[in-house]
C-alpha positions in Angstrom: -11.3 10.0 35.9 -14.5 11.7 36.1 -15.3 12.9 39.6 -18.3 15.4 38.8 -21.6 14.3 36.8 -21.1 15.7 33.4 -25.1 16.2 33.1 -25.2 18.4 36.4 -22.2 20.3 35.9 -23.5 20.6 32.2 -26.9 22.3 33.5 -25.2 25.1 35.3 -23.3 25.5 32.5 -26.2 25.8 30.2 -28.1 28.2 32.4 -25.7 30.8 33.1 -23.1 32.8 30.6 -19.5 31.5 30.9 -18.0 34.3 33.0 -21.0 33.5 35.2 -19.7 30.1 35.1 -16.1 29.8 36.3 -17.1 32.6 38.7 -19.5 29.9 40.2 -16.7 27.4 39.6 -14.2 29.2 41.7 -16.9 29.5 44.6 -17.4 25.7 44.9 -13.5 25.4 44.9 -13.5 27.6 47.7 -16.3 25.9 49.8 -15.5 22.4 49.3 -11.9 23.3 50.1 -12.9 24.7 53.5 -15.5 22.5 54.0 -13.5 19.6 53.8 -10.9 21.4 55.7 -14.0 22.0 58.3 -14.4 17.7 58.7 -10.9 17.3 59.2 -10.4 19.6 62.2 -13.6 18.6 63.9 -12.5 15.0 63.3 -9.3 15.4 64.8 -10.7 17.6 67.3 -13.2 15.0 68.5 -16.2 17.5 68.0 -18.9 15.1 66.4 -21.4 18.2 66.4 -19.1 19.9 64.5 -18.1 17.1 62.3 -21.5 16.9 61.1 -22.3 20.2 60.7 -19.4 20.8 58.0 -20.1 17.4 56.4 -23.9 18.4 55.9 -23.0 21.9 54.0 -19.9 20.2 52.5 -22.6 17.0 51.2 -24.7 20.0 49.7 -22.0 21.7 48.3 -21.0 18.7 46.5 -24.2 17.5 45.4 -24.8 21.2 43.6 -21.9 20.7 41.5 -22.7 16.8 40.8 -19.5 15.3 43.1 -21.2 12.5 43.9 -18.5 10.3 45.9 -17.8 13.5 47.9 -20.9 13.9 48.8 -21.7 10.1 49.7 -18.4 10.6 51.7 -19.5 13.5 53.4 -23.1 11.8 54.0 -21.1 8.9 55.6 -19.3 11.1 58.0 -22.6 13.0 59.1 -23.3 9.1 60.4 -20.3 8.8 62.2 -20.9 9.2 65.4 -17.8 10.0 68.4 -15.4 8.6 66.3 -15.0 8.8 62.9 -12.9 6.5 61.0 -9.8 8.2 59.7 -9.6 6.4 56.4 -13.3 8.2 56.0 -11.7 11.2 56.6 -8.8 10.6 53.9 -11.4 9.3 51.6 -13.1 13.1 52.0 -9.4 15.0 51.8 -8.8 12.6 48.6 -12.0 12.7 46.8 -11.9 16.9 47.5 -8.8 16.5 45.8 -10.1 15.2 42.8 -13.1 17.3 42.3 -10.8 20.8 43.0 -8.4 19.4 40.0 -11.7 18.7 38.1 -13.0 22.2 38.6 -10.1 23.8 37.9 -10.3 21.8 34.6 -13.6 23.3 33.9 -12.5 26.5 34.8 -10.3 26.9 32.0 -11.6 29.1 28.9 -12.5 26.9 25.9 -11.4 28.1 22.3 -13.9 29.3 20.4 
């Protein structure tokens, strides 16, 4: 399944050399990983402020990479008011899931 738009991811790949690349690669990981981790706690926390705060940099995040169901997920939660629906919250844990694997995929050095 394809979790991250081919045409954005293909742009950054196109504009930078491919060390440059997976280095970038490896920072979105990082952040969407956090991020995500970021909505959980504030959701289970019951810190709408802070729920929206990590859902607007992890939307961002998402979007610069091309994740697009993250980042509608994570647009979703930064409308959710006091109390955000858990599945929301699984959808953002499962669909960081998927994009991570994805990345990691793209990460990979490509014979020549």
């Amino acid at each position: 399944m394809i979790v991250i738009d081919p045409e954005v991811a293909g742009a950054l790949a196109s504009a930078v050399p491919q060390a440059d690349f997976v280095q970038i690669l490896h920072a979105f990981e990082a952040d969407l990983d956090r991020l995500a981790q970021d909505c959980a706690r504030a959701a289970e926390s019951g810190d709408p402020q802070a729920l929206r705060r990590a859902a607007h940099s992890l939307a961002g995040t998402a979007a610069g990479i091309g994740a697009q169901r993250l980042e509608a997920a994570a647009r979703e939660a930064m409308q959710a008011g006091d109390d955000p629906d858990p599945a929301l919250i699984a959808r953002i844990r499962t669909e960081t899931a998927a994009v991570l694997v994805e990345l990691a995929s793209m990460a990979k050095p490509r014979p020549r």
